[in-house]
Residue, then its C-alpha position, 0 to 999 in steps of 0.5 A: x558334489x555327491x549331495x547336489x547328485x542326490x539331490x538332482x536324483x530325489x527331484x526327478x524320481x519325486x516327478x515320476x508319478x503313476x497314472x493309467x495310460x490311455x490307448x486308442x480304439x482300434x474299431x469302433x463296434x455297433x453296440x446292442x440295442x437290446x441290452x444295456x448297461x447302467x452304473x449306479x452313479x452319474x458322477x463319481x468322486x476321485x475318492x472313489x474305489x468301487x464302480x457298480x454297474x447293472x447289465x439289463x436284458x430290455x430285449x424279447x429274447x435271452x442274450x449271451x453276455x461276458x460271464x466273467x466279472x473281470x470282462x469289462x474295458x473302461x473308457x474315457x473321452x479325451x477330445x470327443x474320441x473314446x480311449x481305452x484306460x490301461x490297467x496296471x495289471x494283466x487284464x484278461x479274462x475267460x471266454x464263457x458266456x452267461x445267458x441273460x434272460x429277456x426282462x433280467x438284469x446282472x449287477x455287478x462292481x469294479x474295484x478300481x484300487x484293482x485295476x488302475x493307478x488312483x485316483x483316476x483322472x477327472x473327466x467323462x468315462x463310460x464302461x464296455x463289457x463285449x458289445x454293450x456301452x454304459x451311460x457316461x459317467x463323470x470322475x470329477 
Protein backbone atom coordinates (compact mmCIF):
# COMPACT_ATOMS: atom_id res chain seq x y z
CA UNK A 1 0.00 0.00 0.00
CA UNK A 2 2.86 2.41 0.91
CA UNK A 3 4.12 1.87 -2.65
CA UNK A 4 1.09 2.29 -4.48
CA UNK A 5 0.65 5.97 -2.16
CA UNK A 6 4.05 6.87 -3.44
CA UNK A 7 3.40 5.98 -6.58
CA UNK A 8 -0.07 8.01 -6.75
CA UNK A 9 1.95 10.88 -5.21
CA UNK A 10 4.96 10.97 -8.15
CA UNK A 11 2.05 10.95 -10.72
CA UNK A 12 0.45 14.13 -9.33
CA UNK A 13 3.38 16.26 -8.61
CA UNK A 14 4.88 14.86 -12.05
CA UNK A 15 1.52 16.74 -13.43
CA UNK A 16 2.32 20.00 -11.66
CA UNK A 17 4.05 22.11 -14.13
CA UNK A 18 4.93 26.25 -14.05
CA UNK A 19 3.58 28.11 -16.44
CA UNK A 20 2.99 32.22 -16.46
CA UNK A 21 -0.58 33.08 -15.08
CA UNK A 22 -2.54 35.42 -17.52
CA UNK A 23 -4.49 38.54 -15.81
CA UNK A 24 -6.86 40.43 -17.32
CA UNK A 25 -6.48 44.53 -18.14
CA UNK A 26 -8.24 46.37 -15.80
CA UNK A 27 -8.45 49.82 -18.24
CA UNK A 28 -7.41 49.64 -21.58
CA UNK A 29 -5.23 53.09 -21.88
CA UNK A 30 -4.97 55.47 -25.18
CA UNK A 31 -1.55 54.50 -26.35
CA UNK A 32 1.05 57.39 -27.82
CA UNK A 33 1.00 58.09 -31.25
CA UNK A 34 4.13 59.89 -31.16
CA UNK A 35 6.24 57.45 -29.57
CA UNK A 36 6.66 53.83 -30.58
CA UNK A 37 7.85 50.75 -29.60
CA UNK A 38 9.78 48.14 -32.19
CA UNK A 39 11.15 44.79 -31.01
CA UNK A 40 13.94 43.48 -33.12
CA UNK A 41 11.88 39.96 -34.21
CA UNK A 42 8.69 39.50 -35.66
CA UNK A 43 8.64 36.01 -34.35
CA UNK A 44 10.50 34.44 -31.54
CA UNK A 45 10.97 30.90 -31.12
CA UNK A 46 10.19 29.13 -27.35
CA UNK A 47 13.89 28.48 -27.31
CA UNK A 48 14.16 31.93 -26.72
CA UNK A 49 15.70 34.06 -23.80
CA UNK A 50 15.97 37.42 -24.70
CA UNK A 51 13.26 40.03 -26.40
CA UNK A 52 15.21 43.48 -27.54
CA UNK A 53 13.21 46.01 -28.16
CA UNK A 54 13.73 50.07 -29.46
CA UNK A 55 11.76 52.92 -28.03
CA UNK A 56 11.44 55.73 -31.17
CA UNK A 57 10.48 59.30 -30.30
CA UNK A 58 8.87 59.87 -33.99
CA UNK A 59 7.20 63.08 -32.52
CA UNK A 60 8.24 67.11 -32.74
CA UNK A 61 8.87 67.25 -29.01
CA UNK A 62 11.15 65.36 -26.25
CA UNK A 63 8.77 62.73 -24.28
CA UNK A 64 9.34 61.33 -21.04
CA UNK A 65 9.51 57.46 -20.95
CA UNK A 66 9.74 54.96 -17.99
CA UNK A 67 13.76 55.14 -17.50
CA UNK A 68 13.82 52.16 -15.81
CA UNK A 69 14.70 48.97 -17.91
CA UNK A 70 12.59 46.58 -15.72
CA UNK A 71 9.12 49.22 -16.46
CA UNK A 72 7.56 46.98 -19.00
CA UNK A 73 4.30 44.50 -19.02
CA UNK A 74 4.32 41.71 -21.38
CA UNK A 75 1.02 40.81 -23.08
CA UNK A 76 -0.78 38.15 -24.86
CA UNK A 77 -3.82 37.71 -27.10
CA UNK A 78 -6.07 35.22 -25.82
CA UNK A 79 -9.36 35.17 -27.80
CA UNK A 80 -9.12 38.84 -29.21
CA UNK A 81 -8.52 40.28 -25.83
CA UNK A 82 -5.25 41.36 -24.42
CA UNK A 83 -3.99 39.75 -21.12
CA UNK A 84 -1.13 40.85 -18.85
CA UNK A 85 1.58 37.63 -18.36
CA UNK A 86 2.47 37.34 -14.57
CA UNK A 87 5.81 36.97 -13.67
CA UNK A 88 7.33 34.61 -11.40
CA UNK A 89 9.17 37.19 -9.57
CA UNK A 90 8.11 40.60 -7.69
CA UNK A 91 7.89 42.83 -10.94
CA UNK A 92 8.32 46.59 -9.73
CA UNK A 93 9.92 49.09 -10.87
CA UNK A 94 10.89 52.93 -9.87
CA UNK A 95 9.03 55.96 -11.09
CA UNK A 96 12.17 58.14 -12.65
CA UNK A 97 11.61 59.03 -16.08
CA UNK A 98 14.06 59.52 -18.92
CA UNK A 99 13.47 62.21 -21.58
CA UNK A 100 13.75 60.93 -24.77
CA UNK A 101 14.40 63.72 -27.55
CA UNK A 102 12.39 64.00 -30.78
CA UNK A 103 13.93 61.94 -33.62
CA UNK A 104 15.92 59.70 -30.64
CA UNK A 105 15.54 56.02 -29.86
CA UNK A 106 16.26 53.94 -26.39
CA UNK A 107 16.87 50.16 -26.85
CA UNK A 108 16.73 48.08 -24.68
CA UNK A 109 16.33 43.80 -23.99
CA UNK A 110 14.08 41.52 -21.35
CA UNK A 111 15.78 38.42 -20.27
CA UNK A 112 12.68 36.33 -20.35
CA UNK A 113 14.64 33.39 -17.96
CA UNK A 114 14.34 36.54 -15.51
CA UNK A 115 11.04 37.16 -15.45
CA UNK A 116 8.68 34.22 -16.29
CA UNK A 117 8.37 30.52 -16.34
CA UNK A 118 10.18 29.15 -20.14
CA UNK A 119 9.39 28.42 -22.29
CA UNK A 120 6.51 30.72 -22.83
CA UNK A 121 3.55 29.53 -24.34
CA UNK A 122 3.07 30.02 -28.21
CA UNK A 123 0.98 32.47 -29.41
CA UNK A 124 0.50 36.50 -30.50
CA UNK A 125 2.32 38.69 -27.74
CA UNK A 126 3.02 42.24 -27.81
CA UNK A 127 5.34 44.49 -24.81
CA UNK A 128 3.60 47.90 -23.05
CA UNK A 129 6.11 50.14 -21.25
CA UNK A 130 3.62 53.23 -19.72
CA UNK A 131 1.73 54.52 -22.38
CA UNK A 132 3.18 53.01 -25.65
CA UNK A 133 2.26 49.33 -27.09
CA UNK A 134 4.83 47.46 -29.28
CA UNK A 135 4.43 45.74 -32.92
CA UNK A 136 2.78 42.39 -32.11
CA UNK A 137 4.72 39.56 -32.04
CA UNK A 138 4.71 35.88 -32.49
CA UNK A 139 6.18 33.20 -29.67
CA UNK A 140 5.57 30.04 -32.00
Amino acid sequence: IAILFLLMVLFLLSGCQKSNKLFEIDNQVKFSESLKLVTEKEEYSEKDSVIRYTIINTGDFEQCIAGDDDCFSLEKLVDGEWKRVGTKIEHAWNSLGLILPSGETEEREIKLDKYFHLPLEKGEYRITVEYIASNTFKIS
